[in-house]
MIRO-8280 format. One line per 2 residues: number of its first residue (from 1); for each residue x, y, z of C-alpha. Coordinates in Angstrom, 3 decimals, always signed. Each point is the difference from the previous one (the first is absolute). Example, Ala and Ser with C-alpha at 12.3 -4.5 7.8 and 13.67 -1.06 7.14 Angstrom:
# residues 2
1) +12.300 -4.500 +7.800; +1.370 +3.440 -0.660
END
This chain:
# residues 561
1) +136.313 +89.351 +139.160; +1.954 -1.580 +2.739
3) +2.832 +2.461 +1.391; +2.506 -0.873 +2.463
5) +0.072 +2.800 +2.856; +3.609 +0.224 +1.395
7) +0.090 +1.751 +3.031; +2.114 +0.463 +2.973
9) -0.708 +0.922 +3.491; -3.451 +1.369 -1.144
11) -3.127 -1.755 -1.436; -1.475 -2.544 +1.463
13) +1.212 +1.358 +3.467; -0.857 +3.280 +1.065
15) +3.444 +0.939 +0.110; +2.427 +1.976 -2.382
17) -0.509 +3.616 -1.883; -1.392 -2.033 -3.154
19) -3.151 -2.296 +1.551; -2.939 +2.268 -0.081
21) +0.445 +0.950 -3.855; +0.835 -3.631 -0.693
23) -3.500 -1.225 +2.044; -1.984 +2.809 -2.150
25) +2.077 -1.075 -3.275; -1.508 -3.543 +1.217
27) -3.276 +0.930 +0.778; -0.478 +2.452 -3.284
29) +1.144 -2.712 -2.380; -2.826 -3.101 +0.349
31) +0.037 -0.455 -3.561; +3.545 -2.013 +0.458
33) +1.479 -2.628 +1.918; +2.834 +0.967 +2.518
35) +2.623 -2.211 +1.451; +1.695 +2.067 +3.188
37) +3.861 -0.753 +0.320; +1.259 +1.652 +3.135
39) +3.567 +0.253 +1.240; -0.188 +0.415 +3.989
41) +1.922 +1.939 +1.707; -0.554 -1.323 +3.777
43) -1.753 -2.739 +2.025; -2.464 +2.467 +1.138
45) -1.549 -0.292 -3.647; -0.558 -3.429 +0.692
47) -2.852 +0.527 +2.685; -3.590 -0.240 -1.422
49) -0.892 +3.539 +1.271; +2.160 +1.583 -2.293
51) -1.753 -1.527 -2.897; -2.799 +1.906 -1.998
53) -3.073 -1.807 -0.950; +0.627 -1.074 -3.902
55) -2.868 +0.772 -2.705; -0.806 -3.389 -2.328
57) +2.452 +1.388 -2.303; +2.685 -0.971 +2.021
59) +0.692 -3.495 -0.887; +3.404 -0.603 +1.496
61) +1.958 +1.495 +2.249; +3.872 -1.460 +0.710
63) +2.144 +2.164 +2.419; +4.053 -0.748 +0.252
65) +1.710 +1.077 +3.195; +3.458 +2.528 -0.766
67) +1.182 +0.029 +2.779; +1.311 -3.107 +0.442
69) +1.507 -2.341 -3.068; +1.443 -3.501 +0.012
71) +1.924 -1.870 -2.495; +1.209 -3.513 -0.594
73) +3.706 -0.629 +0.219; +1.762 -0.165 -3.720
75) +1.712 -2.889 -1.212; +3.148 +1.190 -2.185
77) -1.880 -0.046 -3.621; -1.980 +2.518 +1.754
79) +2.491 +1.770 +1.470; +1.812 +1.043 -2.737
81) -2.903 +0.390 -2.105; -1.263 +2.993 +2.441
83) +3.551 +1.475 +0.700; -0.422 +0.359 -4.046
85) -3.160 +1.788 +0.037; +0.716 +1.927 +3.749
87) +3.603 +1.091 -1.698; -2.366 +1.698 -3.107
89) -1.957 +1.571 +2.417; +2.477 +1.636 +1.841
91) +2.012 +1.201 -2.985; -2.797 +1.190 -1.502
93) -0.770 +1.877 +3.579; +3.320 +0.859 +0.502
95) +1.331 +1.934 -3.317; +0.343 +3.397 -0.594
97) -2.208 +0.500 -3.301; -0.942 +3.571 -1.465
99) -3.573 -0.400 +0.759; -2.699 +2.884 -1.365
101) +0.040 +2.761 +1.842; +1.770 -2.011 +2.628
103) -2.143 -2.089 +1.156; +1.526 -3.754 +0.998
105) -1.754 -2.362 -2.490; -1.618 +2.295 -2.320
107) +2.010 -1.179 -3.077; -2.166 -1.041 -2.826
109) +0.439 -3.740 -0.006; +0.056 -1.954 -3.095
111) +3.733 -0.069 -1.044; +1.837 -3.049 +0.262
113) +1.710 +0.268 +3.301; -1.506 +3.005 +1.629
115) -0.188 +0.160 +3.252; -3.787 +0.065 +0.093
117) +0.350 -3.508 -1.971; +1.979 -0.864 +2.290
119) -1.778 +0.266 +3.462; -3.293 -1.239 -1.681
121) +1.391 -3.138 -1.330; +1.733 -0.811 +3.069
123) -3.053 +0.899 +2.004; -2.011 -2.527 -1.629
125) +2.974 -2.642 +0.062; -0.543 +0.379 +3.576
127) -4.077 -0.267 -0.032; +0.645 -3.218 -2.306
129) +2.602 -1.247 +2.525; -2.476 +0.462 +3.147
131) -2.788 -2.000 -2.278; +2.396 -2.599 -0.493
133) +2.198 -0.687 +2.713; -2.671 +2.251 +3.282
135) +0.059 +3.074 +1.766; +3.596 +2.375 -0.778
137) -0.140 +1.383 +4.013; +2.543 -2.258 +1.223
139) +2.181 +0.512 -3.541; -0.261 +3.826 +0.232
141) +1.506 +0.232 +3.221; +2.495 -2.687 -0.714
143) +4.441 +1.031 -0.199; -1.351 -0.194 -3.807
145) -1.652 +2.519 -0.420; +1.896 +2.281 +2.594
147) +3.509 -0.976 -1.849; -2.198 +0.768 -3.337
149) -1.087 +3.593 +1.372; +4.075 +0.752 +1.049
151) +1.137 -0.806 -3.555; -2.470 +2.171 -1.589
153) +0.854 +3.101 +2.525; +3.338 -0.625 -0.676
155) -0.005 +0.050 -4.146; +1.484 +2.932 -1.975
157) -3.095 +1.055 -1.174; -1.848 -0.119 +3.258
159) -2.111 +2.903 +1.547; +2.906 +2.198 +1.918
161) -2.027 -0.467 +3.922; -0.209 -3.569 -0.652
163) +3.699 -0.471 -0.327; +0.387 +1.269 +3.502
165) -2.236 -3.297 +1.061; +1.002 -1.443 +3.070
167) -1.437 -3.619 +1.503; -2.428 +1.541 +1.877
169) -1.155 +1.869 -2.845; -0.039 -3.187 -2.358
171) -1.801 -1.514 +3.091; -2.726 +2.389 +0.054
173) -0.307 +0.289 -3.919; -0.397 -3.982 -0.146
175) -2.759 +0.329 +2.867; -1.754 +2.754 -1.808
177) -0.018 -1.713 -3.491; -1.287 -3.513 +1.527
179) -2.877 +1.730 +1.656; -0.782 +1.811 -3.589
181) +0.344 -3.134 -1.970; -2.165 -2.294 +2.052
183) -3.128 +0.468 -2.298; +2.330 -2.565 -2.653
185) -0.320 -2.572 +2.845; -3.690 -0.039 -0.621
187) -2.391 -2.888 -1.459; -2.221 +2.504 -1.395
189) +1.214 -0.176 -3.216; -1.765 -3.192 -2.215
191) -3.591 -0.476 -1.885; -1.462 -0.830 +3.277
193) +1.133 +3.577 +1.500; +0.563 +2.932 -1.347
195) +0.165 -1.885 -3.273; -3.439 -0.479 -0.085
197) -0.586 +3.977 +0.002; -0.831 +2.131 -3.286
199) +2.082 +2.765 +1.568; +2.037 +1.072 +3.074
201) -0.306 +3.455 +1.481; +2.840 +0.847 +2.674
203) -1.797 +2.272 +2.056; +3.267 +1.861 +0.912
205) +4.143 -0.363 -1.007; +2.198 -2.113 +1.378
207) -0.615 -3.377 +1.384; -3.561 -0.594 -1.594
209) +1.137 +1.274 -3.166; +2.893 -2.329 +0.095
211) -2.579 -3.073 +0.555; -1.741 +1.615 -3.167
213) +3.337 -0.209 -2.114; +0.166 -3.601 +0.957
215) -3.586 -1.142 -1.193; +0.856 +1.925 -3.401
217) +3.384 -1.912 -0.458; -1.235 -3.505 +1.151
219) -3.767 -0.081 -1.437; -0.074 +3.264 -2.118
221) -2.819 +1.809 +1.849; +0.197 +3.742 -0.533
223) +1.094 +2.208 +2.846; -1.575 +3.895 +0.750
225) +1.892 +1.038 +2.656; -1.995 +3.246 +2.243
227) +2.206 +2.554 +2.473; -1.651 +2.543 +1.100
229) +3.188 +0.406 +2.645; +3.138 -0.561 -3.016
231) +1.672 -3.133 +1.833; +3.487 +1.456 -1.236
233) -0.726 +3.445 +1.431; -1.564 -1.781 +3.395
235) +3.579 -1.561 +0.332; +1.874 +3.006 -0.774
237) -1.389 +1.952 +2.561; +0.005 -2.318 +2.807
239) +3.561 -0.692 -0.683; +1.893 +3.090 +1.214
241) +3.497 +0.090 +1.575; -0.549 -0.943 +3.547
243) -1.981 -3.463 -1.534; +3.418 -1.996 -0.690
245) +3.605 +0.730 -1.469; +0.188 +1.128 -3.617
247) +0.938 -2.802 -1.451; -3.103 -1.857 +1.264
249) -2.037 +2.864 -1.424; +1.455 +0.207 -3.453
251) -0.302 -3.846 -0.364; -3.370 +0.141 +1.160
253) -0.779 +2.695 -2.205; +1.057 -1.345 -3.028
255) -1.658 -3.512 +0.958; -3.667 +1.634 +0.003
257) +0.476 +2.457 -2.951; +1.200 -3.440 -1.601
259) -2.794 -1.639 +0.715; -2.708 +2.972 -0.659
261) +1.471 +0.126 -3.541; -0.563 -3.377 -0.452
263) -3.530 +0.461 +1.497; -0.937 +2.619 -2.648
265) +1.637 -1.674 -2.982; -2.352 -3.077 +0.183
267) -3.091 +1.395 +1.483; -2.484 +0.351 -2.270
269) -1.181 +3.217 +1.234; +0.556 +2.533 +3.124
271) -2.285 +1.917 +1.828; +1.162 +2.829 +1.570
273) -2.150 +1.788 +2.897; +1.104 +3.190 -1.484
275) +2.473 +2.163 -1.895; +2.040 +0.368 +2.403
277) +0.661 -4.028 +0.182; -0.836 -0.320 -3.581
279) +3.704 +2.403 -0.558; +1.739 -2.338 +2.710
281) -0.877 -3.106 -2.017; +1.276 +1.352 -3.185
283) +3.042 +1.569 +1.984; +0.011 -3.828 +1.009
285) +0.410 -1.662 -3.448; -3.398 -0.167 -0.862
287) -1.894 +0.175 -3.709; -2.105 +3.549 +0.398
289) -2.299 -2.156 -2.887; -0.813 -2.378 +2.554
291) -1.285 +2.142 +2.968; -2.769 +0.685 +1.093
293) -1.208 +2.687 +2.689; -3.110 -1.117 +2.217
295) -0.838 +1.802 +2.976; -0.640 -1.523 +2.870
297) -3.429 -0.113 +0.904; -1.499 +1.834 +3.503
299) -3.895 -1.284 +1.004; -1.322 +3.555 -0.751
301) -3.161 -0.781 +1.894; +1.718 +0.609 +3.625
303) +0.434 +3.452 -0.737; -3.179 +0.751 -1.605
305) -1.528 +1.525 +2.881; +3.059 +2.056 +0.854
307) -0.460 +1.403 -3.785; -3.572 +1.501 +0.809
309) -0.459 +3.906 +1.302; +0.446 -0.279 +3.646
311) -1.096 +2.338 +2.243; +2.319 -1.261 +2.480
313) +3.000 +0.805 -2.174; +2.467 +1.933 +2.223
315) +1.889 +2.633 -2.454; +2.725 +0.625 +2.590
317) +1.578 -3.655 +0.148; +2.529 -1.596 -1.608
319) -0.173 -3.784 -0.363; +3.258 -2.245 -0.681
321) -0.686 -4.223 -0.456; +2.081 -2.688 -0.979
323) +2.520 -2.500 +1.072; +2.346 +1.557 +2.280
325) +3.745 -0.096 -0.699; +3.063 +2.164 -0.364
327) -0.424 +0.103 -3.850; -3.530 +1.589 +0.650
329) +2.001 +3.064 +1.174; -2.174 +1.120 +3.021
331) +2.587 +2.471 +1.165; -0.471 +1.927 -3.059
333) -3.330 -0.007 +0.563; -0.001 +1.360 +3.503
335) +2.538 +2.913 -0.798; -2.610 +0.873 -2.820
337) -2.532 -0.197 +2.486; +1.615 +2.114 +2.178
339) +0.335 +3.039 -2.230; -3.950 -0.602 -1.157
341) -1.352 +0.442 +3.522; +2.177 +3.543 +0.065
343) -2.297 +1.032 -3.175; -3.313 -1.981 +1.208
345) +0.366 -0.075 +3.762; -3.565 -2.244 +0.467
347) +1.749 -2.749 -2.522; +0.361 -3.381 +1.386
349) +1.286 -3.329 -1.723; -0.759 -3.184 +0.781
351) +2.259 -2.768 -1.047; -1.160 -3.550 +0.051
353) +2.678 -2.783 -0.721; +0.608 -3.556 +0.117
355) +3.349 -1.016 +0.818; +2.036 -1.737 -1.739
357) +1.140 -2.266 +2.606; +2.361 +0.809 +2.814
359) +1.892 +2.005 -1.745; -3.226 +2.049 -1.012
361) -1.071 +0.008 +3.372; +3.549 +1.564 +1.408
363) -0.520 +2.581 -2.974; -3.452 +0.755 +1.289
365) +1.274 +1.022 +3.241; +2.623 +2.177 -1.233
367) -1.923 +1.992 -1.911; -2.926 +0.391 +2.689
369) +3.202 +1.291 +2.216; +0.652 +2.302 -2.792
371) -3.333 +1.587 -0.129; -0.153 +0.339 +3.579
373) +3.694 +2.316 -0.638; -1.625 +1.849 -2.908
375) -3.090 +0.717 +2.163; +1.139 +0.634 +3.587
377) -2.663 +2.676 +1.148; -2.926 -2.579 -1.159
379) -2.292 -0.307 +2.776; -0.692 -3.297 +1.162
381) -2.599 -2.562 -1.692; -0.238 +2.855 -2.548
383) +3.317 -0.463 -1.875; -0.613 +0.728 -3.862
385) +1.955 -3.056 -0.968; -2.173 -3.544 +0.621
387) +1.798 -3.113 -0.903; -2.283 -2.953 -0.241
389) +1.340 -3.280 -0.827; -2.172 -2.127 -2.110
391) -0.286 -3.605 -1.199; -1.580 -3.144 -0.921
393) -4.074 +0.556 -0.363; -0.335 +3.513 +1.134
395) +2.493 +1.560 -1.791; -3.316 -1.026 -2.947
397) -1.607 +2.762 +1.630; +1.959 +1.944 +2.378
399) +1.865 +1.558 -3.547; -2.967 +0.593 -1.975
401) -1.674 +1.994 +2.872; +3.689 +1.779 +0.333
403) -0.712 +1.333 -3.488; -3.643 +0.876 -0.026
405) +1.170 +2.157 +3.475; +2.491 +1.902 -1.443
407) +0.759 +2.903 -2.749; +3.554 -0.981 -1.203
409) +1.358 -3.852 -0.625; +3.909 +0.884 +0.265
411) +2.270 -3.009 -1.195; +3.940 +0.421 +0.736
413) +2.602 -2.597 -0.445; +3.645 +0.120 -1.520
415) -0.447 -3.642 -1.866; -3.092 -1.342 -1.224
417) -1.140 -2.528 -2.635; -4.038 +0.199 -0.457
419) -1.474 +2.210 +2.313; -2.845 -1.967 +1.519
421) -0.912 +2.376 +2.511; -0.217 +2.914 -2.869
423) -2.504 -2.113 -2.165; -2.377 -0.450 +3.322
425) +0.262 +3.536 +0.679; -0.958 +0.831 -3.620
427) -2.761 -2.426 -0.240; -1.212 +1.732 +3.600
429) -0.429 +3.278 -2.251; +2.557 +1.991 +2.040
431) +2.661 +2.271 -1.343; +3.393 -1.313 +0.671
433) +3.449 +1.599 +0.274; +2.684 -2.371 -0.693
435) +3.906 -0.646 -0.680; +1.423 -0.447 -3.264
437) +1.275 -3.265 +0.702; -0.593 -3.122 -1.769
439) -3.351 -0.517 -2.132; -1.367 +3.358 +2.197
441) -0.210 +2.108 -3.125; -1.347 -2.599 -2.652
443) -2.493 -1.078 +2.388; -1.424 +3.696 +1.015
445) +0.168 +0.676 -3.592; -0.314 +4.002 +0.655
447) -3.175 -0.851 +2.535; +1.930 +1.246 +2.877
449) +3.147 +1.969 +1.242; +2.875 -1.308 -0.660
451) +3.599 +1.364 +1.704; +3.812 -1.393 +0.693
453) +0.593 -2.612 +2.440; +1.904 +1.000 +3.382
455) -1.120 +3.691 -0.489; -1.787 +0.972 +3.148
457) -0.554 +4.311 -1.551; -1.809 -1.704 -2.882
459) -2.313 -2.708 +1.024; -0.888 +2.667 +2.981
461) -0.824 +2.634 -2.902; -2.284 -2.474 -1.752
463) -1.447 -0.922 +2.988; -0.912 +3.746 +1.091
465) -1.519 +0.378 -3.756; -2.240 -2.133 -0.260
467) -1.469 +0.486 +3.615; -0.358 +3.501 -0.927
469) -1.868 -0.882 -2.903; -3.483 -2.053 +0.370
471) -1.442 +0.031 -3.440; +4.087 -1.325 -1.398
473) -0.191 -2.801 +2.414; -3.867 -1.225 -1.099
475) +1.847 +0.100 -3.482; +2.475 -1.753 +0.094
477) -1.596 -2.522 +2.213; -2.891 -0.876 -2.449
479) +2.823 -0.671 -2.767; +2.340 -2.065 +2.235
481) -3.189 -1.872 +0.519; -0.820 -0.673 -3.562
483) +3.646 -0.573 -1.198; +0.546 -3.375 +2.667
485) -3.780 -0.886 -0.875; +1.377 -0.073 -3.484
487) +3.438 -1.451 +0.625; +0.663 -1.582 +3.599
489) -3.416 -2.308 +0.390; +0.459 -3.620 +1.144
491) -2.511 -0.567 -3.222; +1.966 +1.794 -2.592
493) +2.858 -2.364 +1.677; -1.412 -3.357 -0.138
495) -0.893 +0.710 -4.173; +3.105 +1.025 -0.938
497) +1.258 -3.430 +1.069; -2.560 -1.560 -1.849
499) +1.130 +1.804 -3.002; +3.741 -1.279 +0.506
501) -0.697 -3.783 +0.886; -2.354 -0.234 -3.377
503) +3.026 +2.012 -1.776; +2.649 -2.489 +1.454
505) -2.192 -2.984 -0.651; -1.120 +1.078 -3.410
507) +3.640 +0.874 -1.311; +1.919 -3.456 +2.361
509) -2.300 -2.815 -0.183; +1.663 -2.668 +2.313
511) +0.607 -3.234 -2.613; -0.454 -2.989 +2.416
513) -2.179 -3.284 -0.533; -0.400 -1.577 -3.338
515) +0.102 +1.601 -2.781; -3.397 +0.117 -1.094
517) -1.228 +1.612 +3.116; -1.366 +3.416 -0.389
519) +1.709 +3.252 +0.293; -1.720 +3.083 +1.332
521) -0.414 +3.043 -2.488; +1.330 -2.668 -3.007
523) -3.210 +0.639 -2.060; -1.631 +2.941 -1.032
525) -3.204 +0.901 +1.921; -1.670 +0.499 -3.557
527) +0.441 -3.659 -0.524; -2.927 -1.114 +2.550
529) -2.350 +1.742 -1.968; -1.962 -2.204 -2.470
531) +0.424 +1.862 -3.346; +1.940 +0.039 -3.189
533) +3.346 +2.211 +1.111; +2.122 -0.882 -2.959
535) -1.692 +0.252 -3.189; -1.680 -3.058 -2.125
537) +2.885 -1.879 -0.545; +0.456 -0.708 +3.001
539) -3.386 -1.719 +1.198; +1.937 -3.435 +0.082
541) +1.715 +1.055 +3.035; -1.423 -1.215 +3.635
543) -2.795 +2.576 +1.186; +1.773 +2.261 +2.268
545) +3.427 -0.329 -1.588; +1.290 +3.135 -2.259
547) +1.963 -0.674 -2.897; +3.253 +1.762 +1.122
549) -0.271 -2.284 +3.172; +0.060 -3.304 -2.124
551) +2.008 +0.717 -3.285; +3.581 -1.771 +0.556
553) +1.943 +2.760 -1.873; -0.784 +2.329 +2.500
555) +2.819 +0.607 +2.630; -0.584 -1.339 +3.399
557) +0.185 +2.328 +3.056; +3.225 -1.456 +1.203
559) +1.333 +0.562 -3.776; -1.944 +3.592 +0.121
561) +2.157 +0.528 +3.008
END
């Protein structure tokens, strides 16, 4: 099969949260042909260092720069054309509907008129109009579109913020929606592109999943769309009250749950990276029939040595790894700490995080100054709090050896989606304590302890337990083992996306070419074998051709369908 990789900011560069599961999905999958489709996020992506080496696989790669757009300049045919479309859009945006459960643009489409109807057909009215006429950046930030955007606030039915628009607001919505809908200005999008694919996998929401939807309307190439971070919930929480005005958020908001609906209603099937993002996707709009959860996949071989009986276990430390942030809830952590080292005074904890960027670093340092508050009498070079930051290649090893050196992996943190740093602990054989926050409790599945988030009395209490208790620890570490060896391999991964892109390809066959050219999965298997398959009467048939296959009266698939 040939499959269309959309990316963006990830694979090929070594870049993004996504490119290391997308270079083993690569890698894993030699049997097929990949075409890599990546949406860049900066000129630094552009260097040749920030390139991985491509397997044979590979046999195109075509990156499109985001953060800059150009357009042509509209002659009036044009013009109107898109302030018909843009007007849709922002109607469809703009009006108060009674969405399930809430949720901006989780209407079930279909009716005449719906809103979801709506925003998809003008969507595409503008992908058509940017194949015909060039690129829509200059159009989306044109009086149009902004004197499109006030009309919709300003209808009777309108969301109630976006009625309080002002310019600036209209200013900033235009600016936001032009840098959302510059996938449409694309040429990806005929036979010789992504029209040439048996099947497009967005490797996350938004933008690449937005190229996907394109490919399926102009050359009918089945999407699957993966998130193991929901897009929709990604936006909601980085959109909080001190981001812009409220009208500017509710817009916004009701723009991308648009658009996620109409992600989910043509995909031809979801992956979610767990139940936790498999709930926000239905929450979202989408079919539960048409999801599917796959783990991601952790190389289970780093950690193999940290799984064997050491004798240099130390069964008086604490370990904490992971990507540090405020979400990660470190204070938590320390306060719990705190109260363990009044039970176990020889406890120590050692907590080894990458930051996030600079605002990771600046959250690093305030919680090394709170340690040093929570421990003033610590002597010197002997503190029982270490904070080592870690990153790039030895962070490979420095967090495997973390585990194999310590009693107790603790994981903390007041939001999480997949817990990463849980599976590695589990695969290092270690007993974990951990926050019930995200996919924490579906991925321990009862092989660890399990307590509320931003409790400090509990997760200290766990703690204490299982340091008192040797033989409990050894348990539950050889069954955290087993259960990510089971679920959370990069192997287990890789063939459960094998499974889907046969699925996808066996149930949408892409009808291109002439019509005599063959179809994958259109005849029976049984049909290669020399041998009579449909009784004596039937020996005038071609060898290899049953009689259902050839008898006229039978209904074809498209009538079957």
């Amino acid at each position: 099969m040939r499959i269309g990789l959309l990316t963006e900011g990830g694979h090929p560069y070594v870049s993004g949260d996504a490119w290391l599961w997308c270079e083993r999905l690569v890698r894993g999958l030699e049997q097929h042909e990949f075409d890599v489709y990546a949406l860049g996020h900066g000129p630094h992506q552009d260097a040749d260092g920030h390139r991985v080496p491509l397997p044979p696989q590979v046999r195109r790669v075509r990156t499109a720069p985001l953060w800059t757009a150009e357009g042509p300049a509209y002659g009036r045919r044009a013009r109107r054309r898109f302030a018909e479309c843009y007007e849709e859009l922002a109607g469809a945006v703009c009006a108060r509907a009674g969405a399930a459960g809430g949720v901006p643009g989780a209407e079930e489409p279909g009716t005449p008129g719906s809103l979801a109807d709506r925003f998809g057909s003008a969507l595409y009215g503008l992908a058509e109009l940017a194949r015909d006429k060039g690129g829509l950046a200059g159009a989306l930030r044109s009086d149009i579109a902004v004197r499109a955007l006030e009309r919709a606030c300003r209808a009777p039915r309108a969301l109630c913020a976006a009625h309080e628009a002002r310019v600036s607001d209209l200013l900033t919505i235009a600016a936001h929606l032009e840098r959302a809908l510059r996938p449409l200005s694309l040429d990806w999008y005929d036979d010789d592109t992504l029209g040439a694919a048996d099947l497009c996998h967005a490797t996350t929401g938004g933008p690449p999943a937005l190229c996907g939807l394109l490919a399926r309307h102009f050359c009918g190439v089945p999407l699957l769309v993966t998130e193991y971070a929901v897009h929709l919930r990604t936006h909601y929480l980085t959109s909080g009250p001190h981001t812009a005005a409220p009208a500017v958020r509710a817009v916004l908001a009701a723009f991308h749950g648009r658009l996620a609906a109409e992600v989910y209603r043509a995909a031809e099937l979801l992956t979610a990276g767990d139940a936790h993002a498999r709930r926000w996707q239905e929450r979202c709009g989408a079919d539960r029939a048409r999801i599917r959860t796959v783990y991601p996949g952790t190389a289970a071989e780093r950690f193999a040595e940290a799984a064997e009986p050491a004798l240099r276990t130390d069964p008086g430390t604490l370990v904490w790894a992971g990507q540090a942030d405020p979400a990660k809830d470190l204070e938590t952590l320390l306060y719990a700490f705190a109260e363990v080292r009044r039970e176990e005074p020889k406890t120590r904890l050692r907590v080894l995080g990458t930051p996030a960027g600079p605002e990771g670093a600046a959250y690093l340092g305030h919680c090394r100054t709170l340690a040093a508050r929570l421990f003033p009498d610590a002597a010197e070079g002997d503190h029982p709090v270490s904070f080592e930051e870690t990153g790039g290649p030895a962070k490979q090893t420095g967090v495997a050896d973390a585990y194999a050196a310590c009693a107790v992996a603790v994981h903390s943190g007041g939001a999480e989606g997949f817990p990463a740093g849980l599976v590695e602990a589990m695969l290092s054989g270690r007993a974990t304590v951990s926050t019930d926050v995200g996919a924490v409790a579906e991925v321990i599945g009862g092989t660890g302890l399990v307590v509320p988030p931003h409790d400090p009395r509990a997760l200290a209490e766990a703690c204490v337990a299982l340091l008192r208790d040797p033989e409990r620890r050894a348990r539950l570490g050889a069954a955290a083992r087993a259960r990510a060896l089971e679920l959370f391999t990069v192997e287990r991964n890789t063939m459960a996306f094998h499974g889907i892109y046969l699925e996808i390809a066996a149930r949408c066959p892409v009808r291109r070419g002439a019509p005599d050219e063959p179809r994958p999965f259109a005849a029976p298997a049984e049909s290669l074998v020399p041998g009579h398959w449909t009784g004596p009467e039937d020996h005038a048939q071609p060898r290899g051709v049953p009689a259902w296959a050839a008898d006229s009266t039978q209904p074809s698939v498209e009538e079957a369908r």
